[in-house]
N, C-alpha and C positions, 0 to 999 in steps of 0.2 A: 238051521239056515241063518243067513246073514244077517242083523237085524237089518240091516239100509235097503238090503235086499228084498227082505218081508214085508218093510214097510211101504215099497213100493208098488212090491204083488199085490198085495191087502187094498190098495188103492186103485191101481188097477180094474181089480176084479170087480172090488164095487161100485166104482163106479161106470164101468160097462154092463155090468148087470142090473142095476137099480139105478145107475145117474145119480148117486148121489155120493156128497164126500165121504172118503172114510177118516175118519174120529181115533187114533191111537189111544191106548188106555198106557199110563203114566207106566210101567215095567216091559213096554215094547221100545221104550225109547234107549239110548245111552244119555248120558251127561251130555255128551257131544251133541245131538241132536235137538236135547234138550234147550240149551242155553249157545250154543255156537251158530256163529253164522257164517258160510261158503257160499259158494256158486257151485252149482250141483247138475251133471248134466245124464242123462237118461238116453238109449237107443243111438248113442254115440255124437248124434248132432241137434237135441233139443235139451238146453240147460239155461242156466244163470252164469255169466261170464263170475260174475260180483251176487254177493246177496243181494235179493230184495224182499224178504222176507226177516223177520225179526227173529226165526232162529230154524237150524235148519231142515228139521222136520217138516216144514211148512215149504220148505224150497225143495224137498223133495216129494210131497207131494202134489205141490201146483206142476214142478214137471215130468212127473209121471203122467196126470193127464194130458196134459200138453202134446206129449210123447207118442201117447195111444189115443189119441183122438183127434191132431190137429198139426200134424205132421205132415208139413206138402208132398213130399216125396211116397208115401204111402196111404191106400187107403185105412181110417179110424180100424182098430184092430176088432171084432167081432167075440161074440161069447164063445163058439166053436174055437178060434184061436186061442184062447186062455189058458188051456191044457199044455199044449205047446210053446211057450213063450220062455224063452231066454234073457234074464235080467239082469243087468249092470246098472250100478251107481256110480258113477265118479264123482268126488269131490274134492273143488279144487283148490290147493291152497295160492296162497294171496300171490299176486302177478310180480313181478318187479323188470326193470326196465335193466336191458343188455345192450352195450354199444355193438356186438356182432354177431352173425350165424356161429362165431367160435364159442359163443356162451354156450350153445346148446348140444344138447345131446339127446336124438330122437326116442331112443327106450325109456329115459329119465324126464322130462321137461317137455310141455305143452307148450305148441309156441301163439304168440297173439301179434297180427302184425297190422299195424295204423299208418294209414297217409290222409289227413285231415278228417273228416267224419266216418271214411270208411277202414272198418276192421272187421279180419278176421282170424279164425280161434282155428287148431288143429289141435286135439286132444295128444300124451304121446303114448307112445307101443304099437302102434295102430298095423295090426298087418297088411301089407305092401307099402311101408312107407319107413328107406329102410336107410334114410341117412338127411343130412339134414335142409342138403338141397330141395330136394323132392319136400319134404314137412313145409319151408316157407313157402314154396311155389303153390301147393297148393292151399294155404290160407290167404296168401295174397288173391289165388283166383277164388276162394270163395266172399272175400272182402270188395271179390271186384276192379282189383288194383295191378295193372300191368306188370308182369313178369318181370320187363326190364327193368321197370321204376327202383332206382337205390335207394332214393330219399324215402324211407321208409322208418315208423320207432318199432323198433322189435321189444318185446318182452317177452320171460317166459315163465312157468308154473309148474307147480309139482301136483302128481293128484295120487290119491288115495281110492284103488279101484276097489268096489265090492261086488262079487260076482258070485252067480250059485254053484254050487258045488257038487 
């Protein structure tokens, strides 16, 4: 299995079972994990845009619970569910700013779209989102920010998915 992926599970589980954090032993990790730091997001819409964590084992286990217990859209996942669970990790690499929707491309590039404090983030690949109108439309409506509004900064990102197999 994945490691980003195990590390997740691992987390997960225990802490739905015991509530307590789960502790990685030092050959569960990569380098990467290790000593790198991303934004890292879990169940498709609970991550770190940017680290906030000093490396990112630690960013993927703060949103894995996050994920599975504190997720508005869903109720906390249960022990009975644990058997059953499908896990991805994306991590995201670093944002950089595009003067147009023609920078992007929806199977490649996550987009993040700002109009003064409000932003929002659409992962990419995402099934039924199949070009790239549709991808800003809907981070603009999750940022809150009118559809027709132009004056908007677009950026976008690459991520690296890990999923079970």
């Amino acid at each position: 299995m994945d490691l980003y992926v195990q590390l997740a599970r691992k987390t997960i589980e225990t802490y739905i079972r015991d509530r307590k954090i789960y502790e990685p032993q030092p050959e569960e990790l990569t380098e990467e994990m290790k000593t790198g730091q991303a934004g890292a997001f879990l169940r498709g819409c609970i991550g770190t845009i940017a680290p906030v964590q000093k490396a990112l084992y630690l960013e993927i286990i703060a949103n894995a619970i996050s994920a599975s217990t504190r997720d508005p859209r869903f109720p906390p996942i249960t022990k009975n569910e644990l058997p059953d669970l499908e896990i991805s990790v994306d991590v995201l690499g670093e944002a950089e700013e595009i003067p147009s929707e023609d920078y992007l491309d929806v199977k490649r590039y996550g987009v993040i779209v700002s109009k003064g404090r409000r932003r929002g983030l659409l992962l990419p690949d995402l099934e039924g989102v199949d070009n790239v109108e549709t991808q800003v439309a809907i981070a603009k409506m999750k940022a809150g920010i009118r559809e027709e509004d132009t004056d908007v900064v677009l950026m976008r990102f690459e991520v690296i998915r890990h999923e079970e197999r």
